[in-house]
N, C-alpha and C positions, 0 to 999 in steps of 0.2 A: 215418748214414743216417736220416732223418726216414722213418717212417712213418705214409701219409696214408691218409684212408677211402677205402673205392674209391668209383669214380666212380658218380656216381649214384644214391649216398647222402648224408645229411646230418644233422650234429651239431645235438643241438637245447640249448641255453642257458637257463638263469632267466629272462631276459630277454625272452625268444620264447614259452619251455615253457608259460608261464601263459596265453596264448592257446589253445594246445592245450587244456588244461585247463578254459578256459569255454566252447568248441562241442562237449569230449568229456561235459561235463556237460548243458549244453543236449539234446543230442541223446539220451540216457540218460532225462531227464526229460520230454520232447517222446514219447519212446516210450511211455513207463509210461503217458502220457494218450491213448495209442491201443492199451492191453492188452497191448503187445510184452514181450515177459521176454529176460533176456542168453542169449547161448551162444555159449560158448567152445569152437575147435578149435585142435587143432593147429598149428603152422607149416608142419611138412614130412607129405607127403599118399603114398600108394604112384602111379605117374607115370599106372596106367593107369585115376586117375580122373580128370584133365582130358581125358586121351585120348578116353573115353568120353561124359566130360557135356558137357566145353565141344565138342569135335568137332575130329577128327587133322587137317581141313582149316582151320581157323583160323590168322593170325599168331600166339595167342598158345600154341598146339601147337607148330607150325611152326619158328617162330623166337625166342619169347619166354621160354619157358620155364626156369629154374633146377635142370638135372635132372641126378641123379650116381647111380653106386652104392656102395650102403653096403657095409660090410664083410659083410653077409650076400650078396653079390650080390643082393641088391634093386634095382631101378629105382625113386629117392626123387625126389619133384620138392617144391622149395617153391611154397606156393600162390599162382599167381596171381591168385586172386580167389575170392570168399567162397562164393558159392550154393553151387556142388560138394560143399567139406568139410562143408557142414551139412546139404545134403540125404544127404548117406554117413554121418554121423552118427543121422540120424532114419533111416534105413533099419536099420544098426546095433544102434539102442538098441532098434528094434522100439518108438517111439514115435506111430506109427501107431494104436498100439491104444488112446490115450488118447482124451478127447474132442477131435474136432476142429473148427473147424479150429485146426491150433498155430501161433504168432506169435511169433517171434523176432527182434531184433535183434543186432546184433555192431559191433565197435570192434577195428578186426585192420590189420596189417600185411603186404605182398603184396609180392609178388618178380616182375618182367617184365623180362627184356633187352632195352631201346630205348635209342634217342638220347634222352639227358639235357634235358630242354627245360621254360618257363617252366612251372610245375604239375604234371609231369608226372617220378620219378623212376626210378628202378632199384627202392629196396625205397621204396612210396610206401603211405601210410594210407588206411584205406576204413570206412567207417559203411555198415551193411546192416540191411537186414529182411525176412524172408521170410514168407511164408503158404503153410502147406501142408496142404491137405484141403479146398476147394471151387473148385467150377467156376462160383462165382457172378462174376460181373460187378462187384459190390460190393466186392469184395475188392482190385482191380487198380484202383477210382478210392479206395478207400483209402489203397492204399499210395502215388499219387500224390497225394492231398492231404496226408497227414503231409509226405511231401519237399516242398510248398510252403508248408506253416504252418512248416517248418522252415527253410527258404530266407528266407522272410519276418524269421520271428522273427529271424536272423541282421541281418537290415540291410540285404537286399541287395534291390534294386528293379529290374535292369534284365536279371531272367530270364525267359526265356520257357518254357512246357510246349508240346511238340512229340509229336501221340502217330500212329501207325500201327499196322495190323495186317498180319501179314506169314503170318496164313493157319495151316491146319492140316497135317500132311504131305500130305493128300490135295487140296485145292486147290492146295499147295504145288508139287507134282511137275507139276500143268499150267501153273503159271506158269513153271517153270522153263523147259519145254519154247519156250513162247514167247519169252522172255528168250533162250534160245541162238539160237532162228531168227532175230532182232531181231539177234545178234552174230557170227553167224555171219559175213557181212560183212567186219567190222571186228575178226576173229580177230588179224590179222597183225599189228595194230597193237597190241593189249594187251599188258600189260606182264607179264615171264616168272610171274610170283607167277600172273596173274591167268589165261594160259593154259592153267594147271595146274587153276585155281578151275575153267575153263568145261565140263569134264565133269563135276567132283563135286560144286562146287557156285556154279552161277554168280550166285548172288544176292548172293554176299560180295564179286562186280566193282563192283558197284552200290556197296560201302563203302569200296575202293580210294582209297589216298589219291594216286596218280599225276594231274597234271594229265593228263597222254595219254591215262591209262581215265577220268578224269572224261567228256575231251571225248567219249570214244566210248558213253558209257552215257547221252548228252544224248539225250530223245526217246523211252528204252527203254519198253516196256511197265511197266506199277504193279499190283504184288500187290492192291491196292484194286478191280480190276475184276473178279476171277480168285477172289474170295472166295468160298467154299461159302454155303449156306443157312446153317447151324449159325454161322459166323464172322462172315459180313454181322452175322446177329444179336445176335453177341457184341457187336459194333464199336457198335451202334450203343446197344446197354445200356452202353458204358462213356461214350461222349457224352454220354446223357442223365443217367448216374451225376453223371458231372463237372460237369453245367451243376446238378444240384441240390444237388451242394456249392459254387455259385455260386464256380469254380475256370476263370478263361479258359484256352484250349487251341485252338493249331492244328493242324490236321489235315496231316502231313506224309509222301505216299507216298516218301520218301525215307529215310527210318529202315529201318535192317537189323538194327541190333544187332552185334557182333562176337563174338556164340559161338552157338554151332549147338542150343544147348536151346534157344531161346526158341520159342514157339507164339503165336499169334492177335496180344494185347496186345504193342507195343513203344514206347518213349517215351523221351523224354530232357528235362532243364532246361536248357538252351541261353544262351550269354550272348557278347556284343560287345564286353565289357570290358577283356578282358586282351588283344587286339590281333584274333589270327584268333579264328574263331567255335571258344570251347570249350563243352565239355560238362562243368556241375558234377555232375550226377546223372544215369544212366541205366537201365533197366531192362526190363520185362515179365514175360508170362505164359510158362511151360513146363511144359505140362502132362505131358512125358512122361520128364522127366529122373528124377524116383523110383524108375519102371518099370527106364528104361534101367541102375541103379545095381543093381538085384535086387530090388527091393522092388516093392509092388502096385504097379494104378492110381491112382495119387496125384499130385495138380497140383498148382501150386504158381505164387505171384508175388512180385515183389521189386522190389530197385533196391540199389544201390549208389553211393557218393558220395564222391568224392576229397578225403579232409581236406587236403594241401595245396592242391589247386584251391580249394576251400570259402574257407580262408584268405588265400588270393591275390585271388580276386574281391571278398571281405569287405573286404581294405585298397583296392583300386582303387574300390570303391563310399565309401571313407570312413570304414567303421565306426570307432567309438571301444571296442576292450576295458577292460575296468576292469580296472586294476592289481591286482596280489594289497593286500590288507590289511597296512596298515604295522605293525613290530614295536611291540608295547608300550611294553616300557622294555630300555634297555641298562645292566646292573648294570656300572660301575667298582667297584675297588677299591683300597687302599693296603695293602701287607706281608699276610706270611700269616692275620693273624688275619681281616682284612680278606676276603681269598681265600677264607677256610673259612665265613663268615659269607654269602659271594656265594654261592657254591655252590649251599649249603643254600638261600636264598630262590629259585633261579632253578629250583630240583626245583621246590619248591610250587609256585612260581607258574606252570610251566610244567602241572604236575600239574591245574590250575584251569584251563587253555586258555590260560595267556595267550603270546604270544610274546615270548622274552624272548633277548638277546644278550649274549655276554660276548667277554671276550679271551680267546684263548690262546697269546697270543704274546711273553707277558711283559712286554708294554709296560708304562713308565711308567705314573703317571697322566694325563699331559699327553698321551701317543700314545694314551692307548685314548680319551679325548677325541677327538682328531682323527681318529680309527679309525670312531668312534659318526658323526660329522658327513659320513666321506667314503660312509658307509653310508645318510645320509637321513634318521637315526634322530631322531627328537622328543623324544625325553626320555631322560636319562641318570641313574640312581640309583647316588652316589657312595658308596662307605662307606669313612670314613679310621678316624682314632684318635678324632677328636670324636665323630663317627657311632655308634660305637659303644661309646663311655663314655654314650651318651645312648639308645641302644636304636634307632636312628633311621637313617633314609636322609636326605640331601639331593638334592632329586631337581630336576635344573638342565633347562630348557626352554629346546632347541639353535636357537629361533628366537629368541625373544627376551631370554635372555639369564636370566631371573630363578628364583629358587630357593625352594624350597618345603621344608621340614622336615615328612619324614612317618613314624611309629614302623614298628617291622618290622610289629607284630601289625595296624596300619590298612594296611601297601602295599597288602594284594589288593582294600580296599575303594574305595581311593583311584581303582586303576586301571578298577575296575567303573567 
């Protein structure tokens, strides 16, 4: 019996990994030049903090979650998504009480049960960054201009910013009110999920991906008319935010977000490329998710960003990643003295940075030739019985054929 990964995961190869490897760097380095520091949580969370933060009426409560009990009878869930573990974490550490506001980023792995589909997997990768300790406006057109220096920097041209505000709880609950009257209607026809959404929380109809609740939410009233004093206000400081970090952005009453913390700000990177309309990055403001965890009054904004989507739109736009760095040299050798003499130079030279390959598979000299070639490898440093009556490598050049005599004590200067 062949055992395969489960569905909706996926092996990642040499071949691939080093792509991985230049947007998880990019993106590390894109942070540091907007003051973000790492923070690392955990994988698996106690169940009743997405309960809490993302909200028990969500799909990804509902139905998406990865959740068992441990042998302590614990209810354990792997994490869905990033903000929760780290706003439970700053609540936790009682990091609050530093200066703030605090700026983190994360590079984490996320567990949802869905249909397996183009960018989108079972355990799928996620780049975040949060800000938590102001209720400025500045903070939430920051954290969308880092996602678009970083969208950009990546290569990719044909993303759009998409932002809306979807209000505080107290504008909130009037819009709702409107929204159900608006559906009331066209109750019979929603789809059972969304039945259920229109007493708790019918705003999350509006994000149903059912063509049948699309067509009945065609017309519905927009959180954008329904906005308090205080949110109008916000909204339109993050406009002017964004138009003076000369960052285009459409205004789209259509943005809900899919987890029940967000407040005022919500936004996403939107793109046509990989067939229907995905989303590379999405996020906002919630100001009251710290609170709802035990901790003070503390707001807080973000986004989070699909490292497979990321990589997916990156190849459909064309990008070119740069290869890893080719190996140095590949040390051949002839008999054991031969062997004990590779050894030894492939420490140093490895000891000094350099990449260096050998055999270990016993081969001839003729097969670790052909071994060094079917590898890509540029240069092969041979040592036989001459080699070493002579203190020397001959080190043969697997393009063009020709050979070079260089002593042991000159290799490392040679390959500088």
């Amino acid at each position: 019996m062949v055992i395969l990964a489960p569905k909706g995961t996926k092996d990642i190869f040499p071949q691939q990994v080093y792509k991985w490897h230049y947007v998880e760097k990019a993106f590390a380095e894109i942070c540091d030049r907007y003051g973000f520091k790492e923070v690392r949580t955990p994988v698996i969370e106690h169940t009743e903090l997405f309960q809490r933060g993302v909200g028990d009426t969500t799909d990804i409560v509902e139905k998406q979650m990865y959740t068992f009990m441990d042998y302590g009878n614990r209810s354990i869930t792997l994490r869905p998504e990033g903000t929760s573990p780290v706003a439970r974490a700053f609540v936790e550490h009682k990091q609050y009480v530093e200066v703030q506001p605090s700026k983190y980023y994360y590079d984490i792995p996320c567990f949802r049960y869905e249909k397996p589909q183009s960018g989108r997997l079972r355990e799928f990768h996620q780049f975040g960054i949060e800000i938590f300790g102001t209720t400025n406006m500045m903070a939430d057109a920051e954290v969308m201009a880092l996602g678009f220096d970083f969208i950009n920097e990546m290569g990719i041209k044909d993303v759009e910013l998409r932002i809306n505000s979807i209000g505080c709880p107290s504008c909130r609950n009037i819009y709702r009110e409107k929204l159900r009257e608006f559906l009331n209607p066209k109750y019979e026809k929603l789809c059972s999920t969304c039945k259920a959404r229109y007493e708790k929380n019918p705003m999350r109809i509006l994000d149903c991906k059912s063509e049948i609740c699309q067509e009945q939410v065609k017309g519905a009233p927009v959180m954008l008319d329904y906005l308090c004093e205080e949110c109008e206000a916000a909204f339109i400081s993050v406009k002017n935010n964004l138009d003076s970090y000369e960052i285009p952005f459409t205004v789209d009453p259509g943005i809900v977000r899919g987890l029940d913390y967000y407040t005022k700000t919500a936004f996403e990177f939107v793109t046509n490329s990989i067939g229907a309309q995905g989303t590379v990055c999405g996020g906002g403001r919630y100001d009251y998710l710290i609170e709802e965890l035990g901790g003070p009054p503390i707001p807080g904004v973000g986004f989070g960003m699909g490292i497979e989507r990321l990589l997916l739109v990156m190849e459909v736009n064309g990008v070119i990643i740069p290869e890893p760095s080719e190996t140095d040299l590949f040390i051949a050798f002839i008999g054991e003295e031969g062997r004990d003499v590779a050894l030894k130079l492939s420490h140093e030279l490895r000891k000094e940075g350099f990449s260096i390959l050998m055999d270990t598979m016993s081969r001839n000299i003729k097969g670790q030739l052909k071994y060094a070639d079917r590898l890509n490898v540029k240069r092969v440093a041979i040592i036989g019985e001459e080699e070493l009556s002579q203190n020397e490598v001959s080190i043969k050049d697997m393009v063009t054929g020709t050979q070079t005599k260089v002593s042991f004590e000159m290799l490392k200067d040679y390959l500088k």
